[in-house]
Each structure stands twice: as C-alpha cells, then as structure tokens.
N, C-alpha and C positions, 0 to 999 in steps of 0.2 A: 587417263582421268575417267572416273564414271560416276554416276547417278545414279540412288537408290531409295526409292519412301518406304520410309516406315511408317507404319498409320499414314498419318495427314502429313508427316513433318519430310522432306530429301534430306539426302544426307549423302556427303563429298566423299571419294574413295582417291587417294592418289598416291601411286607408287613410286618413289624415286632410290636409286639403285638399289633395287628390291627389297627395300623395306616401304611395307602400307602402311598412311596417315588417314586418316579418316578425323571428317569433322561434322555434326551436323549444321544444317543452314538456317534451321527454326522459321524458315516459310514452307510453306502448301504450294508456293508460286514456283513454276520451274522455269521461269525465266528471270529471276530477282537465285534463284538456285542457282544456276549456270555461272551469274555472274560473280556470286560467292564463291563458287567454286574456282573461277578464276584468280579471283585473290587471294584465296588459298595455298591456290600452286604455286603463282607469282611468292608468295610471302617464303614456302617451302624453297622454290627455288634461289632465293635472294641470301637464306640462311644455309645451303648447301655453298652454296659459293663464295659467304661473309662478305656478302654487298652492305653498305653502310644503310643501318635503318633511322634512315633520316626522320625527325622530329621536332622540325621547323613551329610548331605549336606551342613548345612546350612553355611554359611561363619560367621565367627566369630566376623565381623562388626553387622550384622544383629541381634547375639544373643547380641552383648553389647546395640544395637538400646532398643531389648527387656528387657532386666537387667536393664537399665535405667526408663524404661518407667514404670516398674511395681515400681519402687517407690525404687530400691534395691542398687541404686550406692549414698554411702557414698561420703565423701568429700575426704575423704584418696585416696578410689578407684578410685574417677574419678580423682586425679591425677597421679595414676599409671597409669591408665589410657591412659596417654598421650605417654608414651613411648611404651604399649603393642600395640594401635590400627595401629599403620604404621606399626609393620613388621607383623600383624594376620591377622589382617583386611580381607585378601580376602581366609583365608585361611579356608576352612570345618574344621568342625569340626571333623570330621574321622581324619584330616590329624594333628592334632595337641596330638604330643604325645613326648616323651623325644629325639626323633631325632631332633623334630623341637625346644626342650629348649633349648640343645647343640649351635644350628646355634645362639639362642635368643642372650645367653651369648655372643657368640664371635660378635656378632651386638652389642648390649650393650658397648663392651669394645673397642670398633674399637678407638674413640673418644682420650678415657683415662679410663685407670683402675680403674674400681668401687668397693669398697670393699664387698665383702659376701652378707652383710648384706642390700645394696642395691637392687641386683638381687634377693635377697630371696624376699624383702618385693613387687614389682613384680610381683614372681611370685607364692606368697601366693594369692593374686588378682585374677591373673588368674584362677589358682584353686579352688577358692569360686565361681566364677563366672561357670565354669565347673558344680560344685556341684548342684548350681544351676538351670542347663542345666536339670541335673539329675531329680531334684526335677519335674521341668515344665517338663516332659516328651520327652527331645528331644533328648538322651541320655540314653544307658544304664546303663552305668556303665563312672564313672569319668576316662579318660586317664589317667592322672596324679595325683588319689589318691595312688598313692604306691612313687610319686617322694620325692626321696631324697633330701631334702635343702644342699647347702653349709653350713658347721663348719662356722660358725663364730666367731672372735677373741672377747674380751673384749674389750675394746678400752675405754682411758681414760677420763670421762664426764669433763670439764670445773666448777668450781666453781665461781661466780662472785664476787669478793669484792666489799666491801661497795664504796669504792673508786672508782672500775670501775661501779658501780650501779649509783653511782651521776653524771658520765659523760654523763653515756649515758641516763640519764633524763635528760640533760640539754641541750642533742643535740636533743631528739625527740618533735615532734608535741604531744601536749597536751592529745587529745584522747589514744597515744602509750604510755604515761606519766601513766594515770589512770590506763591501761592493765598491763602493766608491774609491777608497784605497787603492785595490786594483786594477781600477779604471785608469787612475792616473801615473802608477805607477807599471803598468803593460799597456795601454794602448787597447784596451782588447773589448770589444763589442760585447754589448748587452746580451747577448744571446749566449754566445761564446763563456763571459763571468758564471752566467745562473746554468749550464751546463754542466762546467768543471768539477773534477773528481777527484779525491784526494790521491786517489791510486795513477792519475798522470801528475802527479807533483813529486820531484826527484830534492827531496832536501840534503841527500849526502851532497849531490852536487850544486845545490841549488838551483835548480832550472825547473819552468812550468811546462808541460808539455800541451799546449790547444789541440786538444782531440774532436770538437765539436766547433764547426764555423757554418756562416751563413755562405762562403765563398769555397769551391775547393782550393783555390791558391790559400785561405788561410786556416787550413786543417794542418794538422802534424807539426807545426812551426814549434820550434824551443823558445821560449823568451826567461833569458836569467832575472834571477832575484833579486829588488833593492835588499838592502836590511832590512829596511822597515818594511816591507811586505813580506820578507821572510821571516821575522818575528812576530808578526801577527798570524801568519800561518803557522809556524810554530806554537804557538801559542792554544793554540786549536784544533790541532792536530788529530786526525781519527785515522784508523786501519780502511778505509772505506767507505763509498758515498758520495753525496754531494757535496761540495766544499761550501756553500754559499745557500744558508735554509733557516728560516723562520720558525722556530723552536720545532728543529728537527726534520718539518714540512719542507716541501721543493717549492718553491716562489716560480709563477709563472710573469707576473710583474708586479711594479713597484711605486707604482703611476700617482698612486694616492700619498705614500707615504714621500718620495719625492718633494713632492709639492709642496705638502706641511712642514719637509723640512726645511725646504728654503724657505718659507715664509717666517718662521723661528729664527733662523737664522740671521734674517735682516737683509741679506745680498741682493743684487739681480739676478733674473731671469737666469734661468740655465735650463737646455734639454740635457737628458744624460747624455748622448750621447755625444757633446757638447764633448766631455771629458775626454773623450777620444782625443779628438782634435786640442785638445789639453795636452795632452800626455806628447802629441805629436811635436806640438810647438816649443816644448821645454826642450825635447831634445834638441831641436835645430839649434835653439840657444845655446846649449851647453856647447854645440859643436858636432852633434853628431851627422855624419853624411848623409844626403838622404836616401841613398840605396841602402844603406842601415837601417834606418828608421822603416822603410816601406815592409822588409824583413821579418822587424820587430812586431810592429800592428799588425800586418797581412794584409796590407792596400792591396786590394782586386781588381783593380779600374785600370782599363788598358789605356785608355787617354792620359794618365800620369806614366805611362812607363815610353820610352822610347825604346828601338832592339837593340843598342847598346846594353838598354840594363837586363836585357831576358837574355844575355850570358854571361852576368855577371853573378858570379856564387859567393853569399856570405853566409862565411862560416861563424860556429860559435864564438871564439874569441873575440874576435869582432864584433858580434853584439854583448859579451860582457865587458869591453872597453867599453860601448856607449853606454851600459848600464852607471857604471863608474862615472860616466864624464855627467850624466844628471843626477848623480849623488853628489857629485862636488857644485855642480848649476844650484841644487838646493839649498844645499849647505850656506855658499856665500848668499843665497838669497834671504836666507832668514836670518845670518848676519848683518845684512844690511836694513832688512826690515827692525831687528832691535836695536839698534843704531839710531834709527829712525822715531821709535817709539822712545828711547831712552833722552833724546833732544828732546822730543815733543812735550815729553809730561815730567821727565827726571826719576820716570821710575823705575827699576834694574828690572831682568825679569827672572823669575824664580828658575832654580836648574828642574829638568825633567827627563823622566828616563822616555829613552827612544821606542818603551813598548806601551807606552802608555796611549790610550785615546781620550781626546782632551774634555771636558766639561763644561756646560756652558759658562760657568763661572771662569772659569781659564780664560777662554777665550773672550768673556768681556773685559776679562781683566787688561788685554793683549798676551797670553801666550801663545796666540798664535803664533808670535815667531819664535817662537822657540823649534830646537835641532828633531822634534818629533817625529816630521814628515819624512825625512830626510831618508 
C-alpha cells in the first residue's frame, strides 16, 4: 500500500496479485488518507476473496427494487407484495425483526380482522425475500428464520354444484367460460390453465399434457380429456400458442372479471381456486381412488402422501377410467337435478348439444341440468 499527493489532494496505490488499484482520498489530511486507504484494501480484499458485502442499511423498498429485478418476484409475491411494501418500505433491513411483525399484525387488522392464514401467507413473503437477502450477500443471517407463523384453523373449502356451475357459465364472458371448464374438469391450478399450449394438447389421443406447474411434482403430468373439455378445445383449436387468451392477448389474471361474474350469476362466494378442490371432490364421488386423483391435479403436499404412496405408479389407463367414472358422476348428476326441476315447476328441459356454452337465459330458464357439462 502506498501514499501519493497530488496537488493538495493523496491518493491510495494498492497492489493485489499484481494488478494496481489506485483511488483518490479527496482529503489534504493524511491521516483521514491512511484511514481511506485502509478501507480501500479491506474492500479490494473482501472482493478478491467474494466476502459477502454485507448491507444491513439497506431499506427494504430498495431490496424488493433488487428481488424483483433479479427475476425472483412470482406472481403470488408481488401481490403480497402490495400490502408488505407501505408499512417496510423505508424500513433497513437491521430494523426489521419480530417487533416490527407484531406492529405489521396490528396494521394489518386495523381495517377488519384477517384470519391466520392471511398474515401468515404475508409474511412467508417476506421471509423468502429475507432469505434471499441472505443468499445475495446483504445479510447475515435471516431475522425472521426462527419466526413463528399463527395456528391456523381448517376452515371449510366450498364445493360447486353442477347447478351452481351452469349459472355461473352463463353469467361469464366466454374466455372465463373455457378457464373455468378446465378447472373443473382437470383439477389444474391457475397458473398451470393461463400457461397451457396448444402444442402440449394431444387430441389424436386425447390427453393434456401440464408443461408449466407452480410444483415440480406437477410438471409433465398427462391428464385425459372429458368430452366436454375436448370439444370445447376442439372447438378452438390453433397450430400454436397459448390455449387460454383474451382476444388473442395472454391473461396474467382474472381477478375482476371473476368477481362480476359471480355476482351476475347469483351464487355464493367462490375463490377460483376453489374449483380445484371442485374437481377434486367430484372425483372422490364418482369413486375414484385417491392415489388417482392426487396424479390427476399434481397434489405436491408431502403431508397428504404417506411412503406407501411415493411407490405407487399410476399409469394412464388408470386415469382415463377415472376420467369416465366423473363422466358418468355427471351425467347421473344432471339427471337427477332434471328430475328435480321437472317435480318442481312441471317443466321438461329443452335438449342441448354437449358443445354448446349456456346463456343466461338457459340457465334462468334451469338448463343448467342439462347433459352440457358432462
């Protein structure tokens, strides 16, 4: 290391495996010099040897600024997203530790009471993003890898019936018509639908192929065709692309148009992904096993699998029997429901073809049960 003025000003000379770094110090003072000059080295040395340059200051806008930019903020996160960056945003990252979740909470609830499972999903976010932190070196250790989530309760998931299924196709736009379908009739995650490509859809054989999952257990999975979801994909058919788009455009969500259509509709509450847990529960009814069914959707959740079932291999045939066993669960179901409406009011319901999507008219008519879904 050495010391050199030029004019008024020193200026730092430091050689490390012979290559010279020089910086100037922009003091006169050569003992305020010396001292720059040692953090100079220190700093040269720290980045010869890829010591983490820690940045415990940083405000936690600026690290989500960075989190994003590297490619890391999912679609989940950035909308948690929305609620962590106003109360952190200016807050270092030193300063964010289980005093500041505490305050989060009671911010959170100011409004209206959120349940558990809200603030947890939050502030699982936050602490990936932390981890993160860690990873990129700005951080030593995660503040909040020791915090404790809220218990949270079980709470009851919504089933849709067939009945409330026909209303609310008859109340959405056409695009939300095809998504929904899918939903109930694969099992298959939101993300997963607005992914899908026409070029992984095998219609000689009928099978969908999920190339795009939030899980890697539910990548590459085959899931066969009802009819009705194979006629409507016929129906629409392109050489390539996105299967699932908004005059043309790729939907990244749905969130609005959801909403208005259940309210059109008449029905209760439903999240979409509600339908999952739809699609799930028809099968059980019709009968299908649930090492089938887990298969079919791509349940990723190690707590639902015991290691009997991580060797247990099913094959395709086996999931197009279950496909069949909730075409016929259908089928009798909408029999029964026209049975039902035909006691009720005495009135027959009109025949329909199985590729048709229904009307609002239809469906206040009651053709919802009709063989359409099927």
């Amino acid at each position: 290391m050495a010391l050199f003025k030029r004019g008024n000003t020193w200026w730092a000379y430091i050689w490390i495996d012979g290559v010279r770094h020089h910086k100037s110090t922009n003091t006169s003072n050569r003992r305020q010099a010396e001292t720059i000059e040692r953090q100079f080295h220190d700093e040269l040395n720290e980045a010869r040897h890829r010591l983490p340059q820690l940045k415990p200051e940083m405000t936690f806008a600026e690290l989500v600024a960075r989190f994003i930019a590297a490619g890391m903020g999912r679609p989940h996160s950035l909308d948690r997203l929305k609620h962590l960056i106003p109360f952190f945003e200016e807050i270092p990252l030193e300063d964010i530790n289980k005093s500041a979740i505490r305050k989060y909470r009671q911010e959170r609830n100011k409004e209206k009471t959120l349940t558990a499972a809200t603030v947890n999903r939050d502030l699982s976010v936050l602490r990936r993003i932390l981890y993160w932190s860690v990873e990129e070196g700005f951080l030593l250790s995660n503040p909040l890898g020791r915090l404790r989530l809220e218990r949270e309760r079980r709470t009851k998931r919504p089933v849709m019936s067939v009945a409330e299924e026909m209303k609310l196709l008859a109340a959405s736009p056409e695009h939300l018509q095809r998504i929904t379908l899918c939903a109930l009739h694969t099992g298959m995650r939101r993300g997963e639908i607005l992914y899908e490509r026409w070029e992984d859809i095998d219609f000689d054989n009928r099978i969908l192929h999920v190339s795009f999952s939030k899980t890697p257990e539910g990548e590459m999975r085959d899931i066969p065709l009802t009819t009705r979801l194979y006629e409507m994909l016929s129906a629409n058919r392109r050489d390539r692309g996105l299967v699932f788009t908004f005059e043309g455009n790729a939907l990244k969500n749905f969130k609005t148009t959801w909403g208005a259509s259940l309210r059109r509709s008449g029905i209760r509450h439903f999240r979409f992904h509600d339908l999952r847990h739809t699609a799930n529960t028809r099968m059980m009814l019709a009968g299908v096993l649930q090492e089938v069914r887990r298969e079919i959707i791509g349940h990723a959740s190690q707590r639902s699998r015991d290691v009997n079932d991580r060797y247990t291999q099913i094959e395709l045939p086996e999931k197009r029997e279950a496909i069949l066993k909730l075409e016929a669960w259908l089928r009798n179901e909408l029999e029964r429901q026209a049975q039902l409406l035909i006691l009720q009011e005495g009135k027959p319901i009109p025949p329909q073809s199985s590729t048709e999507l229904p009307t609002k008219e239809q469906a206040n008519d009651g053709s919802e049960h009709s063989t359409a879904v099927a």
